[in-house]
C-alpha positions in Angstrom: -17.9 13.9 -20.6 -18.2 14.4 -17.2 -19.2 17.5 -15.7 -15.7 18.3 -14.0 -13.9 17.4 -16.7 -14.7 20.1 -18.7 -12.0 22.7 -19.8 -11.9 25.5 -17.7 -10.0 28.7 -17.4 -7.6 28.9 -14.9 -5.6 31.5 -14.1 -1.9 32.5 -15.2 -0.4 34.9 -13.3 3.4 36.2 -13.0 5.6 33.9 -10.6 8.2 35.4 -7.9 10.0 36.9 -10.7 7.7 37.9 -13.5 7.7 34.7 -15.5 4.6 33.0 -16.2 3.0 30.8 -14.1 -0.3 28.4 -14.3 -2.3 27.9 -11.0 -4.7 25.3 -10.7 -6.8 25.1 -7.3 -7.3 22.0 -5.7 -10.9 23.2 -3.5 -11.3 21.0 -0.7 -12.5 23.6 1.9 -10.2 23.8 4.8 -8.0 21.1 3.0 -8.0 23.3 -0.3 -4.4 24.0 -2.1 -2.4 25.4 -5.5 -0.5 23.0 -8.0 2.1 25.8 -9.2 3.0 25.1 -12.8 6.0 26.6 -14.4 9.8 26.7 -15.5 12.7 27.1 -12.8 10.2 26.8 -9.7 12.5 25.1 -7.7 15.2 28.1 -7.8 12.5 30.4 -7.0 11.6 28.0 -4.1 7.9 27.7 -2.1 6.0 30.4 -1.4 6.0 32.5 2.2 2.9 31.7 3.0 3.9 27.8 2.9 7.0 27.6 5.4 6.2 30.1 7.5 4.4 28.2 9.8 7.3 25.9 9.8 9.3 25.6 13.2 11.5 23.2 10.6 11.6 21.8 7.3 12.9 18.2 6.2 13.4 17.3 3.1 13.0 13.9 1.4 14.8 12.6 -2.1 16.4 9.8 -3.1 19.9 9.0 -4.2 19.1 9.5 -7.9 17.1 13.2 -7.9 19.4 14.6 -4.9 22.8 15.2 -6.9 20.8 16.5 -9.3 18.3 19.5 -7.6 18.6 18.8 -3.7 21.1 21.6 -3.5 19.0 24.2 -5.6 16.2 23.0 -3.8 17.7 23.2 -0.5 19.4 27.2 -1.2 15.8 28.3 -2.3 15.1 26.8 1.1 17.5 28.8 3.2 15.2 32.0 2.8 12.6 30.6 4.9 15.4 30.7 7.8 14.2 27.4 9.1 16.3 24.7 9.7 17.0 22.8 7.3 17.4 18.5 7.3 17.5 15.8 4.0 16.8 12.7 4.4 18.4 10.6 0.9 16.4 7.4 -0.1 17.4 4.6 -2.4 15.6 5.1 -5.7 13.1 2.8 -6.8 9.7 1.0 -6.5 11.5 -1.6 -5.1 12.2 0.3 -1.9 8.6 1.9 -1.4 7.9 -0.6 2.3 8.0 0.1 5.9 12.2 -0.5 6.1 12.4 2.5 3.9 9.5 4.6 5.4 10.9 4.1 8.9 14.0 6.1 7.6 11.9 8.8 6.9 10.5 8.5 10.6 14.5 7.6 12.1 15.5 11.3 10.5 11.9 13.0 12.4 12.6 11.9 15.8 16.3 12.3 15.6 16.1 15.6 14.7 13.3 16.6 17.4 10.9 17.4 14.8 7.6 18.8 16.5 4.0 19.1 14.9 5.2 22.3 12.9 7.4 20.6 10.6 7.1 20.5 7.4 8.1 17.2 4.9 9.1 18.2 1.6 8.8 15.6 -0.9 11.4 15.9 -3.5 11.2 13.0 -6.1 8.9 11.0 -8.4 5.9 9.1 -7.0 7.3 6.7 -4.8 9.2 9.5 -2.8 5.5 11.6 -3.3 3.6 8.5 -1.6 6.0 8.0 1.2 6.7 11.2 2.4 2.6 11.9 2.1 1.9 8.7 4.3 5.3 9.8 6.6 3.1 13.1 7.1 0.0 11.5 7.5 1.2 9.7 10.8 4.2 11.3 11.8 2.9 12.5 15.2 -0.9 11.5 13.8 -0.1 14.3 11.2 2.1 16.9 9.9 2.4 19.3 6.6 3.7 18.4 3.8 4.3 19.4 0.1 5.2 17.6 -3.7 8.0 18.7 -5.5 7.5 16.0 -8.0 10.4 15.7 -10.5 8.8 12.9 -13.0 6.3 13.6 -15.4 4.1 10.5 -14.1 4.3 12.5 -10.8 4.0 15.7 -11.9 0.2 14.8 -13.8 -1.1 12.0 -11.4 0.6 11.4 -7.8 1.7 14.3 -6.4 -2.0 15.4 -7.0 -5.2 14.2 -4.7 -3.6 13.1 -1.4 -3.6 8.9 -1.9 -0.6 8.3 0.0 1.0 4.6 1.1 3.7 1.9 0.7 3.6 -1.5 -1.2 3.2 -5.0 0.4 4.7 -7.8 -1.5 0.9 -9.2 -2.2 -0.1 -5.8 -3.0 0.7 -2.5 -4.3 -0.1 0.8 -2.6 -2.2 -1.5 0.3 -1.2 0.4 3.3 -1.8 3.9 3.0 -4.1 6.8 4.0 -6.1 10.0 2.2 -3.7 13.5 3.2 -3.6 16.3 1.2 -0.6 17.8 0.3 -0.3 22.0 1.5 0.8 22.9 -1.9 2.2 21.5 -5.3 5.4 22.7 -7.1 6.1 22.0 -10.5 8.9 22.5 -12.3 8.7 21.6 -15.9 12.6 22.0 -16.2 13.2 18.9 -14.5 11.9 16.7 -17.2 15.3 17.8 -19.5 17.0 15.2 -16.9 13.9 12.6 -16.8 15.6 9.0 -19.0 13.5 8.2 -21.6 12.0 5.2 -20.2 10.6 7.2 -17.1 9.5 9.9 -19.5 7.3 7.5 -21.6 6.1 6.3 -18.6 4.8 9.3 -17.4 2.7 9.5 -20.9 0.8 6.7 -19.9 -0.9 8.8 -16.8 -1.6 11.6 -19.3 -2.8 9.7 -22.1 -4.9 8.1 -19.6 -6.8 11.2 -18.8 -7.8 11.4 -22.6 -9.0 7.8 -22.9 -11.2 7.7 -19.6 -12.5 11.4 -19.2 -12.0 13.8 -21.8 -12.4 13.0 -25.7 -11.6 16.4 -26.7 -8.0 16.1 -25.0 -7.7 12.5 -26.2 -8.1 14.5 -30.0 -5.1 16.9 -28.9 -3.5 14.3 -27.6 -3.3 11.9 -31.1 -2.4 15.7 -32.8 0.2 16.7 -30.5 1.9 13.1 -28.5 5.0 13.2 -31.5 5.5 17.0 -29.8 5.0 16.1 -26.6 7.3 12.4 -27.0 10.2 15.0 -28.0 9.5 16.6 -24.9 8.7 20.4 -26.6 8.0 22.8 -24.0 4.6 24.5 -24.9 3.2 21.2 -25.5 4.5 19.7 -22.2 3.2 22.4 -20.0 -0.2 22.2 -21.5 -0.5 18.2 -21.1 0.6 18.7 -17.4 -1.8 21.5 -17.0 -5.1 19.6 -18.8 -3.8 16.6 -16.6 -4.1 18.1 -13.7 -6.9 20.2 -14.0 -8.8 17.3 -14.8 -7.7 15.6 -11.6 -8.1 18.3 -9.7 -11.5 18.4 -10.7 -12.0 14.8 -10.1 -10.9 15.1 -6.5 -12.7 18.0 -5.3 -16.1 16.1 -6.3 -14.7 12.6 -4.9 -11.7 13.2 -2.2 -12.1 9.5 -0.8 -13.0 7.8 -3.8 -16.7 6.9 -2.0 -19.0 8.2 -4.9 -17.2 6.3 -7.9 -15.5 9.6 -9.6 -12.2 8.7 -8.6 -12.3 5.6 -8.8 -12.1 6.2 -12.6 -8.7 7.5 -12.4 -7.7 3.6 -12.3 -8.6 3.3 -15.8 -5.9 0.4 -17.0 -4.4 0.1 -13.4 -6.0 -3.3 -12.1 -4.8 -5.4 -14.7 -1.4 -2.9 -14.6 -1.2 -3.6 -10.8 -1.5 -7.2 -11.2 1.9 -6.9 -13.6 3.5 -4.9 -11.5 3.1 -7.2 -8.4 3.6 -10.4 -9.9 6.8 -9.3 -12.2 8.5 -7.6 -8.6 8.1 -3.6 -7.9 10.3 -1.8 -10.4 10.6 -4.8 -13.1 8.4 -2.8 -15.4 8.3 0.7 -14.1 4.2 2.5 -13.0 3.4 4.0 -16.2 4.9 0.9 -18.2 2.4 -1.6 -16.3 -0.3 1.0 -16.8 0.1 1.4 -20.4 -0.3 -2.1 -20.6 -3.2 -2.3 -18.9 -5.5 0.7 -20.1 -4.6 -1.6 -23.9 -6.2 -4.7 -21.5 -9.0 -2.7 -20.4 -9.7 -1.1 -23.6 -9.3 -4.4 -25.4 -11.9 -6.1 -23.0 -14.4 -3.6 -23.2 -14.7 -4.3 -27.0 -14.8 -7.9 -26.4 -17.9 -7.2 -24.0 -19.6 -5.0 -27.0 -19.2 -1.8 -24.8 -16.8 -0.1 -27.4 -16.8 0.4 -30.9 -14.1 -0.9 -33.0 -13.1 2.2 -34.2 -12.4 3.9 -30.6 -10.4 0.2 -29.7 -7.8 0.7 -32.8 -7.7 4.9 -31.6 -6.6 3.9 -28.0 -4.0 1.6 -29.0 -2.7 3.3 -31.7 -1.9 6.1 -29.5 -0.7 4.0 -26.6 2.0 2.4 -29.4 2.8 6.3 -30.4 4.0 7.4 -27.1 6.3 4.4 -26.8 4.4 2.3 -24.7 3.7 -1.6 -25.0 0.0 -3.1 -25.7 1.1 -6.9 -25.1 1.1 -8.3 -21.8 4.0 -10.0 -20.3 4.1 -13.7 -19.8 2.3 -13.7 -16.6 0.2 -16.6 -15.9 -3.7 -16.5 -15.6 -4.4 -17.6 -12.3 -2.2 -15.1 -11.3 -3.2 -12.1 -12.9 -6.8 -12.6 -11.0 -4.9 -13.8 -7.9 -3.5 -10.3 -7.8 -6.6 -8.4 -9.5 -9.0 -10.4 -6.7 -6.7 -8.0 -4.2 -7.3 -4.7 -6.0 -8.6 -1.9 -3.8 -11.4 -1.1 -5.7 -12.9 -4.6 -5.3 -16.6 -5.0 -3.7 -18.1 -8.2 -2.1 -15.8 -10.2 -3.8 -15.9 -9.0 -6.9 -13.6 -7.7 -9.7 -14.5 -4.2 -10.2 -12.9 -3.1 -13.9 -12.7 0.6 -15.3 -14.4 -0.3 -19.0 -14.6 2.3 -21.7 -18.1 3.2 -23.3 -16.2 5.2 -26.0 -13.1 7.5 -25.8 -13.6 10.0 -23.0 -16.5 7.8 -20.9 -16.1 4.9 -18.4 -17.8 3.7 -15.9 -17.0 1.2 -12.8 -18.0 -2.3 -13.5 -18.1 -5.3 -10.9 -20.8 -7.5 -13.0 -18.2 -9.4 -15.3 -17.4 -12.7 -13.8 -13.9 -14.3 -12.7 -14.8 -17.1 -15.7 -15.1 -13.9 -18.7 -11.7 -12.6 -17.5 -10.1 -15.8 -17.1 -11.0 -16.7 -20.6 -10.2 -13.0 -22.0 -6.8 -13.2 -20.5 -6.1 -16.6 -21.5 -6.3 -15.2 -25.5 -3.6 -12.6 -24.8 
């Protein structure tokens, strides 16, 4: 296990009105922030110390999340007697591209908004990667904070800064590192989450389990019936693991330049080769991910690097939580096409996430274009 994967204590401490609420720090020095965990955050709204260096506040959802919390979300806001603008997006993966991002921009400079303003990012992960890269540029960089109302986003993108848009021959290729001010999340919000989101969001936290931490991946086969019917104790602990582990991943690797991070893609270069080629939004993040970490794990046994035993564990939880193992009728030569793009990619080469055993992986760019032709070929 790696070293910052371990389980820590972090501290719970009483929320704005006494209920209890779990804190995990993000530390990145002068860039350092909370993830607030807890039930009926968004009522209770963001704390002082985050709008009050607002001169105004603008908040961005889309058309699906809005009818649902934009008005709590917007009368919590009212107390920080700043002004107050939404900007309403079409929901989707489909609509993560510059047409949609220059909406965001459209509402900034139409509204005046100076230096001091502050994005609020109310939505999943493609409102969460938007509004972050929005910030990131907006006036070469303004503050911003996740409200993230998906359990993918909630464990995985609201956390760590990667920001960006799609491009049809890529996903998340235009983009930039900026750390969110501060996390809010609101466990309630998942009673509203479909079920197909919801089992999508299992795929980012079984992830965590399958790459970094065996001892979780062990809760995790225990507890994923509990935490598929959505029960509440179990939930909140998944989210918290989840994002203490990434937490922990980013303070040691914000930029992904030492190879840490880069082993939160476990499953996602095969998954963002599905994605892409099927069209954004076909199968949904998690969905596409799912698949791929039963790719990746499936390849690594091929390869001798993991033991039968581990390969039947992964999938077998990766079935339990709802979530396909068989890849879609894509065709080879495109799958590599589309992996050959992948960010993580080296002097030409294919870098894969492969699995040692459950909880350790390592990056790997020595497997040849001809072994993954051939593996994907027998799926």
């Amino acid at each position: 296990m790696l070293p910052f994967a371990r389980r820590m204590r972090k501290p719970v401490m009483p929320n704005r009105e006494g209920a209890a609420l779990t804190c995990v720090n993000v530390a990145l020095g002068t860039r350092s922030y909370v993830i607030e965990i807890g039930t009926d955050t968004l009522r209770r709204g963001l704390p002082a110390h985050v709008t009050n260096a607002a001169s105004r506040i603008v908040v961005v959802t889309n058309d699906v999340v809005f009818p649902l919390y934009g008005a709590a979300v917007a009368t919590a806001l009212e107390a920080s007697e700043r002004p107050i603008v939404s900007v309403v997006l079409p929901d989707g993966e489909a609509h993560k591209d510059w047409q949609h991002l220059n909406q965001i921009f459209d509402a900034l400079l139409s509204n005046a908004c100076d230096r001091k303003t502050l994005l609020v990012a109310l939505g999943g992960g493609v409102i969460g990667d938007m509004v972050g890269f929005a910030a990131a540029t907006y006036q070469r960089g303004v503050s911003f904070v996740q409200i993230p109302t998906t359990l993918l986003s909630q464990v995985d993108s609201s956390v760590g800064g990667k920001t960006g848009i799609n491009h049809p021959l890529g996903k998340n290729m235009v983009g930039a590192f900026y750390q969110p001010k501060h996390v809010l999340i609101d466990t309630d919000v998942l009673r509203t989450l479909p079920d197909r989101e919801y089992r999508a969001g299992l795929a980012e936290v079984i992830k965590y389990g399958i790459a970094l931490d065996a001892a979780f991946f062990a809760w995790l086969e225990t507890n994923i019936d509990a935490l598929s019917a959505r029960d509440s104790a179990t939930l909140a602990y998944a989210i918290r693991r989840s994002c203490e582990i990434k937490a922990g991943i980013v303070a040691n690797d914000e930029y992904e330049t030492r190879g840490a991070r880069a082993l939160l893609n476990f499953g996602h270069t095969f998954g963002h080769a599905i994605e892409t080629e099927l069209g954004y939004g076909t199968w949904l993040h998690g969905e596409a991910v799912g698949c791929g970490m039963a790719l990746a794990t499936n390849f690594s046994a091929i390869l001798g690097r993991l033991p039968e035993a581990d390969r039947q564990r992964v999938l077998q939880l990766i079935q339990r939580a709802g979530l396909t193992t068989a890849m879609p009728a894509v065709a080879v030569e495109r799958m590599l096409l589309h992996m050959a793009r992948d960010k993580k990619n080296e002097s030409g080469a294919i870098r894969l996430i492969l699995l040692d055993g459950i909880g350790q992986c390592h990056v790997d760019g020595t497997v040849d274009r001809a072994a993954i032709a051939t593996f994907l070929a027998q799926q």
